[in-house]
MDTraj code that builds the backbone (N, CA, C; nanometers):
import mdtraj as md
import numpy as np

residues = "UNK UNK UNK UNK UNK UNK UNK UNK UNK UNK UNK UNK UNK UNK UNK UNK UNK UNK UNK UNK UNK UNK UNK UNK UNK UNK UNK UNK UNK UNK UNK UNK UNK UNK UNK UNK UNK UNK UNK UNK UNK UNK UNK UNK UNK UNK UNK UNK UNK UNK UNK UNK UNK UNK UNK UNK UNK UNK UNK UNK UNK UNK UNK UNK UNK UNK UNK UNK UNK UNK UNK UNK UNK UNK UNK UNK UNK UNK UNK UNK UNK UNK UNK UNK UNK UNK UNK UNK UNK UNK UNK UNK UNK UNK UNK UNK UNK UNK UNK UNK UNK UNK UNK UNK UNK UNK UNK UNK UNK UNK UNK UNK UNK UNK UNK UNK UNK UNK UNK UNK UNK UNK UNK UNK UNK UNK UNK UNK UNK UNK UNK UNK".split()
xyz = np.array([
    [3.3664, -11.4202, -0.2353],
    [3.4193, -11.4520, -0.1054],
    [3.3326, -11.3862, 0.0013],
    [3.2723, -11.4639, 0.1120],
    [3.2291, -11.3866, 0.2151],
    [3.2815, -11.2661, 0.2984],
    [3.2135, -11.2016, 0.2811],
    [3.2527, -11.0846, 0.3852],
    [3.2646, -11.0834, 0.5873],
    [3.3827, -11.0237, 0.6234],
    [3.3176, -11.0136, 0.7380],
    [3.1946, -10.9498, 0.7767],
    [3.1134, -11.0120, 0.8780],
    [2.9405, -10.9966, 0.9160],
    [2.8912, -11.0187, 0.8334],
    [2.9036, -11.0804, 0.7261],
    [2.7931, -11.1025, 0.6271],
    [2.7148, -11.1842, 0.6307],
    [2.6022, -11.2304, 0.5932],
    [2.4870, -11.2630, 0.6215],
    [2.4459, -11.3791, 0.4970],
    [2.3828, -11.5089, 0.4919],
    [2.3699, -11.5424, 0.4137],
    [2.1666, -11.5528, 0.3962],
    [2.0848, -11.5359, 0.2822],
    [1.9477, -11.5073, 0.2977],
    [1.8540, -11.6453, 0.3423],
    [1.9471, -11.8006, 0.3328],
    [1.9490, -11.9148, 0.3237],
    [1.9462, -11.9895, 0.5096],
    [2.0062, -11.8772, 0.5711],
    [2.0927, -11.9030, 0.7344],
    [1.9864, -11.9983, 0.7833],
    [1.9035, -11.9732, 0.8312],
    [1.8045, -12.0140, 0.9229],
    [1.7458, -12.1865, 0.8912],
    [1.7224, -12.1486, 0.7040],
    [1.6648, -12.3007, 0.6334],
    [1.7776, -12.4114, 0.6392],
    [1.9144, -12.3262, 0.6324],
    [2.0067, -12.4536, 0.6103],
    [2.0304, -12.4432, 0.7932],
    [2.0266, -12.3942, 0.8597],
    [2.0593, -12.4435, 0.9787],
    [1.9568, -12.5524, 1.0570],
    [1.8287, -12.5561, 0.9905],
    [1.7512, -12.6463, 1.0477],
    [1.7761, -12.7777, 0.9697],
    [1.8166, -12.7517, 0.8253],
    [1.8460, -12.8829, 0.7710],
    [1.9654, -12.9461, 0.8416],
    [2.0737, -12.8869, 0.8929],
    [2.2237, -12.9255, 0.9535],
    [2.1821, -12.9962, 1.1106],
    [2.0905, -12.9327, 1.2051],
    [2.0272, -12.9766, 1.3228],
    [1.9758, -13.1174, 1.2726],
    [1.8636, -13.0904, 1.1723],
    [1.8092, -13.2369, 1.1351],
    [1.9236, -13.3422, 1.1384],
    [1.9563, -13.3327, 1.0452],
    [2.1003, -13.4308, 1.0027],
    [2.1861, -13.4946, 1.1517],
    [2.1810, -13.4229, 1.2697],
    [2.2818, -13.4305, 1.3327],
    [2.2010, -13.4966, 1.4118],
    [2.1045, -13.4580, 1.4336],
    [1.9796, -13.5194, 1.5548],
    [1.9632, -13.6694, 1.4925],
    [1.9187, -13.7277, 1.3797],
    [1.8881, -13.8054, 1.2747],
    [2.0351, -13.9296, 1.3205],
    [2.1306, -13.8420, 1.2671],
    [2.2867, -13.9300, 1.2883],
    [2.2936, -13.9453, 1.4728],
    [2.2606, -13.8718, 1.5450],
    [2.2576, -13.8745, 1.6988],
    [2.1567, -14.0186, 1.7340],
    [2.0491, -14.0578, 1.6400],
    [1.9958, -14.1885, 1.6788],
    [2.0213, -14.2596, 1.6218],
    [2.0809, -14.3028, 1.5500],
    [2.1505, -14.4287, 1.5144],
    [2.2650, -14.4880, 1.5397],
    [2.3568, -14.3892, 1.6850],
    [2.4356, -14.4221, 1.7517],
    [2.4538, -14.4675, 1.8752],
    [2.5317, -14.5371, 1.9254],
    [2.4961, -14.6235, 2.0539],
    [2.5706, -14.5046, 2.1686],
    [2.7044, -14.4626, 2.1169],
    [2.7517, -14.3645, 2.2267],
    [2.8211, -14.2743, 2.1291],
    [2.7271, -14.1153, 2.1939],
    [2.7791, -14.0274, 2.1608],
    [2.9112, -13.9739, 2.1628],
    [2.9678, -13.9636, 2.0012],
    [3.0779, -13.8946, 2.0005],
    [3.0561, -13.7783, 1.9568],
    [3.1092, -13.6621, 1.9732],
    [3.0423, -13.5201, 1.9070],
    [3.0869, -13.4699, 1.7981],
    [3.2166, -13.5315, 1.8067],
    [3.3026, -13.5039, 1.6564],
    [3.2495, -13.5983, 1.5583],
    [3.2315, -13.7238, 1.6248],
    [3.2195, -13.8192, 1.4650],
    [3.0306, -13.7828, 1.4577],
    [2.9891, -13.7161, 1.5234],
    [2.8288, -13.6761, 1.4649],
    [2.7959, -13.5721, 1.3825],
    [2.9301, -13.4676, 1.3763],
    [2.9148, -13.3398, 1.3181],
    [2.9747, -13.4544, 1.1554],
    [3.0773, -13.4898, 1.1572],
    [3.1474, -13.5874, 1.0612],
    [3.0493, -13.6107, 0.9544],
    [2.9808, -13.7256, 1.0351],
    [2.8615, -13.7786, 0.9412],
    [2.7823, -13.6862, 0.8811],
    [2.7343, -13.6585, 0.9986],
    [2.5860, -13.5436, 0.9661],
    [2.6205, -13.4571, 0.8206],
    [2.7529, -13.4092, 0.8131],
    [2.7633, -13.3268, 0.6846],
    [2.7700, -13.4495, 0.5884],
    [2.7901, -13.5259, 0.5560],
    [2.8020, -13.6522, 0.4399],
    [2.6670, -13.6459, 0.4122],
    [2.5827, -13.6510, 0.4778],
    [2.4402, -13.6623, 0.4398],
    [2.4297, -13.6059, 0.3344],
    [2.3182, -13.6446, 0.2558],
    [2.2372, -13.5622, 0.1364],
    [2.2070, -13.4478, 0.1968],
    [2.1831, -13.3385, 0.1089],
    [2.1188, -13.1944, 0.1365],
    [1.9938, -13.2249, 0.0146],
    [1.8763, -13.0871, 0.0726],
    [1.7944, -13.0670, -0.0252],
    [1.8553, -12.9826, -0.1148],
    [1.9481, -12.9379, -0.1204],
    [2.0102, -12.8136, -0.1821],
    [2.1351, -12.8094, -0.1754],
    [2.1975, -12.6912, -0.2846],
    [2.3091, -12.6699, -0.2547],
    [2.3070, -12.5340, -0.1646],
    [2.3790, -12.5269, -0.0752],
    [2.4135, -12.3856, -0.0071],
    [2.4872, -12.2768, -0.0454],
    [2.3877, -12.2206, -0.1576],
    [2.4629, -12.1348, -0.1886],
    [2.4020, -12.0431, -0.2672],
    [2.4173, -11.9179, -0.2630],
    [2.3260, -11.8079, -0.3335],
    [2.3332, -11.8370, -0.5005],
    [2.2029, -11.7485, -0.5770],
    [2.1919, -11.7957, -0.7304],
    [2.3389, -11.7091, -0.7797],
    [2.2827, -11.5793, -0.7495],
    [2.3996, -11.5009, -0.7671],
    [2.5689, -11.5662, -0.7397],
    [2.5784, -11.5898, -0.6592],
    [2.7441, -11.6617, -0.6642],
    [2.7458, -11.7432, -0.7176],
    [2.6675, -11.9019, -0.7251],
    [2.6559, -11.9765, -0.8115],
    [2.6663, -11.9514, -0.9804],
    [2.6142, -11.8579, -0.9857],
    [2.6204, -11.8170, -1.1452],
    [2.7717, -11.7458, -1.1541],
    [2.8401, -11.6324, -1.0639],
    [2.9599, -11.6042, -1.0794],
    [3.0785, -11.7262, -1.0853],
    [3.0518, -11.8819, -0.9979],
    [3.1615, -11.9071, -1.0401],
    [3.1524, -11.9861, -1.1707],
    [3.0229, -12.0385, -1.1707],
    [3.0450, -12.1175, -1.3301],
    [3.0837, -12.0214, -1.4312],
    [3.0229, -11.8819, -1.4055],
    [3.0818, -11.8548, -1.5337],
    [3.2713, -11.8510, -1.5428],
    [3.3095, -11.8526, -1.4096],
    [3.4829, -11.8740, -1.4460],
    [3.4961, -11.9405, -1.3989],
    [3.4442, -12.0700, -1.4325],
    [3.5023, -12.1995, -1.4545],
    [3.4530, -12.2734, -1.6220],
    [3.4079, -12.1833, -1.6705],
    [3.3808, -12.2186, -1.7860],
    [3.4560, -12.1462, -1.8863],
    [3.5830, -12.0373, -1.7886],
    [3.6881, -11.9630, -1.8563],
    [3.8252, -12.0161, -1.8011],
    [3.8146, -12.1462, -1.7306],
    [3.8616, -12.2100, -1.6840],
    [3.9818, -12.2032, -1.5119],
    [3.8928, -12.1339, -1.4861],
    [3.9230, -12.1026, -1.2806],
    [3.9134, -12.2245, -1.2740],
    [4.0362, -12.2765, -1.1965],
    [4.0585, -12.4592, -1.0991],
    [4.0580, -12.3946, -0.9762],
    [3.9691, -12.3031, -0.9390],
    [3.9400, -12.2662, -0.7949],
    [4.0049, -12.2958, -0.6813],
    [4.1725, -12.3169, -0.7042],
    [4.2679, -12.3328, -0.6098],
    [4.2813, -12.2612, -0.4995],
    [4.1794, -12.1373, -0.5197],
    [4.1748, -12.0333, -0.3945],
    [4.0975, -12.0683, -0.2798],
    [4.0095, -12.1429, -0.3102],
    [3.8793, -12.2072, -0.2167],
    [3.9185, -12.3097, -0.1223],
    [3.8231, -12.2982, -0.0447],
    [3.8676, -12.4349, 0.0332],
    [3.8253, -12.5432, -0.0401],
    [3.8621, -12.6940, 0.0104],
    [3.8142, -12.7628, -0.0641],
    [3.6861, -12.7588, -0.0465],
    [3.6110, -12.8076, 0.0583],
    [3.4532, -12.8136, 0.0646],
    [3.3747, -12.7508, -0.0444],
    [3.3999, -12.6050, -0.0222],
    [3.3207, -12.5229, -0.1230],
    [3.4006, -12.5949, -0.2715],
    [3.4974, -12.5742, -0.2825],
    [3.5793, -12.6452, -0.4689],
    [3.4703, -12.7408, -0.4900],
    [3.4577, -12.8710, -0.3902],
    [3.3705, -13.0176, -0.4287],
    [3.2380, -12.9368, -0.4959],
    [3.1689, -12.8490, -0.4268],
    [3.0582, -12.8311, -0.4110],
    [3.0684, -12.7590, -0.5542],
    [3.1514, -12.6452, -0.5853],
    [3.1264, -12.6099, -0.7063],
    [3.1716, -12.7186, -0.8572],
    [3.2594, -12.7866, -0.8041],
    [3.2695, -12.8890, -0.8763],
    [3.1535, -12.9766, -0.9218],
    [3.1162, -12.9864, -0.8411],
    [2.9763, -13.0914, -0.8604],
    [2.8813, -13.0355, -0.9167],
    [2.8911, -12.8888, -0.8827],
    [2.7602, -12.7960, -0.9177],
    [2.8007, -12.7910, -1.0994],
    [2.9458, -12.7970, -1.1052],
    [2.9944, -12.7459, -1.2672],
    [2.9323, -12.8319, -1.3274],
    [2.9280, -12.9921, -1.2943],
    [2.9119, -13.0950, -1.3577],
    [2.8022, -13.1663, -1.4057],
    [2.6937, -13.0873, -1.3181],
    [2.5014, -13.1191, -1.3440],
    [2.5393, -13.0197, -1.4545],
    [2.6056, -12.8638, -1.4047],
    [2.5690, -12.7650, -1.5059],
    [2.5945, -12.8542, -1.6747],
    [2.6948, -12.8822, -1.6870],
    [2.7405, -12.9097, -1.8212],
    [2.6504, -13.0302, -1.8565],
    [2.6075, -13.1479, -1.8199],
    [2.5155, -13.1805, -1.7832],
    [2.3636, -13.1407, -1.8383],
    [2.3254, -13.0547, -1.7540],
    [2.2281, -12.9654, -1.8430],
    [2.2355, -12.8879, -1.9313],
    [2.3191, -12.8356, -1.9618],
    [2.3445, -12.7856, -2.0775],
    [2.3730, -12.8477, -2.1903],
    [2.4346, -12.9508, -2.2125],
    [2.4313, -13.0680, -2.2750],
    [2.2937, -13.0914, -2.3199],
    [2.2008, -13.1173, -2.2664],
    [2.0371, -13.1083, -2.2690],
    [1.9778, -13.0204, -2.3133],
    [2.0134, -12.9243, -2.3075],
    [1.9297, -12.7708, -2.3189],
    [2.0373, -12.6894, -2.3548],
    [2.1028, -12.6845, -2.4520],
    [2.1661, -12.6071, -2.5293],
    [2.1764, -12.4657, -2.5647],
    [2.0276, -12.4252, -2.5681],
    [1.9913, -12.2883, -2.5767],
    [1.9932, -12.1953, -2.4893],
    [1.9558, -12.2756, -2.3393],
    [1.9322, -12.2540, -2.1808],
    [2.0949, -12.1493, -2.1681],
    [2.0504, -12.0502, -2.1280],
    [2.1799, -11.9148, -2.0413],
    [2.2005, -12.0200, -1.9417],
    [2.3465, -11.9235, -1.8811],
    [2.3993, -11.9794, -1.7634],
    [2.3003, -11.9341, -1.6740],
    [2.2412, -11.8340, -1.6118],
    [2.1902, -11.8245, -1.5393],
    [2.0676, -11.9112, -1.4846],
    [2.0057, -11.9443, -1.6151],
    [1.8568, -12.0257, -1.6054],
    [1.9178, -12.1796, -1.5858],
    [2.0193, -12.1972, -1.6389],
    [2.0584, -12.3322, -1.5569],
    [2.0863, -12.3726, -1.4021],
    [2.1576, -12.2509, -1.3530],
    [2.2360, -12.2248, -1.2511],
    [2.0921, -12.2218, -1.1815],
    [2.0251, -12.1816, -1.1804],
    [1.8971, -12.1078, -1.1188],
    [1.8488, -12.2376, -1.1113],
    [1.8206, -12.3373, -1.1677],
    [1.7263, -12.4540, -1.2059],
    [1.8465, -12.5797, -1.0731],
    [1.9602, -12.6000, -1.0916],
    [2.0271, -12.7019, -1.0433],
    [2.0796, -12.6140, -0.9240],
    [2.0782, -12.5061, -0.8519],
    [2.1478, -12.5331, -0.6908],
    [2.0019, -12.5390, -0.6027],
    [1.8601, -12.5626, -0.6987],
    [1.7910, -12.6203, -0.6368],
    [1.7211, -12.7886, -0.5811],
    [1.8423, -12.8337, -0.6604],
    [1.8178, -12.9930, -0.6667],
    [1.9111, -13.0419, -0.5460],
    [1.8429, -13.2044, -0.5215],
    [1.9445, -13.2297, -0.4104],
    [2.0737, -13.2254, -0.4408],
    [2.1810, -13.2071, -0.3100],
    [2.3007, -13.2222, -0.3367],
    [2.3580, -13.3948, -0.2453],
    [2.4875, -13.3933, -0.2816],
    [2.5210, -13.5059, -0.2388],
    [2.5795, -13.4491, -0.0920],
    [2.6083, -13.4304, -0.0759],
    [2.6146, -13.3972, 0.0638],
    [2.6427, -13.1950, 0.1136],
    [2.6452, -13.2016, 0.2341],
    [2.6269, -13.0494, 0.3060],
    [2.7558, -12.9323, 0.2638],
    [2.8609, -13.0170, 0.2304],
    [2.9953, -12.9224, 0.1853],
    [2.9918, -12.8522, 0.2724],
    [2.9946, -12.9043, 0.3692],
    [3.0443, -12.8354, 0.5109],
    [3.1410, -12.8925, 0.5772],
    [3.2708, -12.8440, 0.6535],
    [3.3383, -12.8996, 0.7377],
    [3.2510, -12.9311, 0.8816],
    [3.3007, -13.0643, 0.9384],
    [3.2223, -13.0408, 1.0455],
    [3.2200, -12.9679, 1.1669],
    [3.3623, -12.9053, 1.1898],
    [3.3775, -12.7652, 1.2611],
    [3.2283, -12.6635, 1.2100],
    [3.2513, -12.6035, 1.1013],
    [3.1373, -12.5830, 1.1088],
    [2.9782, -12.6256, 1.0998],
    [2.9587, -12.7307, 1.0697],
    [2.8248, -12.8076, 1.1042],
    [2.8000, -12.8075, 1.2380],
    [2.8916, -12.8205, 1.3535],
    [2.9059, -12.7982, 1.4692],
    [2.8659, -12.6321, 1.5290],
    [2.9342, -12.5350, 1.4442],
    [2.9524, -12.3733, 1.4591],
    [2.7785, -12.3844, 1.4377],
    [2.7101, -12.4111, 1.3239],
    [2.6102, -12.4297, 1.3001],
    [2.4880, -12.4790, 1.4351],
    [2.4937, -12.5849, 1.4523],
    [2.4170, -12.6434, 1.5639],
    [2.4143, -12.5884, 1.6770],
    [2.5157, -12.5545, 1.7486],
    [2.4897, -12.4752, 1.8742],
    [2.4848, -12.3373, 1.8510],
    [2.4361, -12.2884, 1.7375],
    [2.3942, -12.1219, 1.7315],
    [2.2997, -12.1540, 1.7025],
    [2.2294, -12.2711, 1.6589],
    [2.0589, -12.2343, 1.6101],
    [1.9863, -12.3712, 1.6454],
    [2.0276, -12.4512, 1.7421],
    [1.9583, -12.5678, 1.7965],
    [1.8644, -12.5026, 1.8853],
    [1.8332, -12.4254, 1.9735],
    [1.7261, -12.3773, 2.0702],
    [1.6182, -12.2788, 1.9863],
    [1.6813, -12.2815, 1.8514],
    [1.5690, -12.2040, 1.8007],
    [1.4634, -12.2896, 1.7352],
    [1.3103, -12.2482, 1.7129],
    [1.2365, -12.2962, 1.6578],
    [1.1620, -12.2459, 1.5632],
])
top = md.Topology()
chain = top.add_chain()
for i, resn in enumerate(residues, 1):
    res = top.add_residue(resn, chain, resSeq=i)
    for name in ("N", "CA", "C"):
        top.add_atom(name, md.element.get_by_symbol(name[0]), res)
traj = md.Trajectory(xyz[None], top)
């Protein structure tokens, strides 16, 4: 679970990917709405999943002791959900492969979308749109 002030090592890369997305969804619309742009923009594909190796590897391993991550919001649940499901997936494939070296290998592949609410895809954009 995040901490208050905590920091993620990812901030900066996924905030330019979330700007992209929104700027991207901002031209293919005739009149700006600001809510339905944050909306979209998170549906988009990601290059990634957002999310450290280290946590990634903590929750598969309890969900493979069977955590239904009812504590989470949903966003993050989908996201580890999806993440469970390449895992098994690859592992299925590579049998021998630790959790870690899997985990390590797939929250670098694309994801299906940002698993972001768009409140925050929004929180996102106007803290790091003037940066370059």
């Amino acid at each position: 679970m995040k901490k208050k002030f905590s920091t993620i090592e990812y901030e900066g890369e996924r905030a330019r990917e979330v700007i992209h997305a929104c700027r991207e969804t901002m031209k293919k619309v005739k009149h700006i709405n600001v809510i339905d742009i944050f909306a979209e923009a998170v549906k988009q594909p990601s290059s990634r999943y957002w999310v450290s190796e280290d946590r990634a590897i903590y929750v598969m391993r309890r969900m493979l002791r069977g955590d239904d991550l009812s504590y989470m919001r949903q966003t993050k649940r989908k996201m580890f959900y999806e993440l469970f499901w390449r895992f098994i997936e690859c592992k299925r494939k590579h049998e021998d492969a630790g959790v870690c070296n899997i985990v390590r290998k797939i929250i670098y592949t694309p994801a299906s979308s940002f698993f972001l609410t768009s409140a925050s895809a929004k929180a996102i954009y106007y803290k790091h749109k003037d940066e370059k």
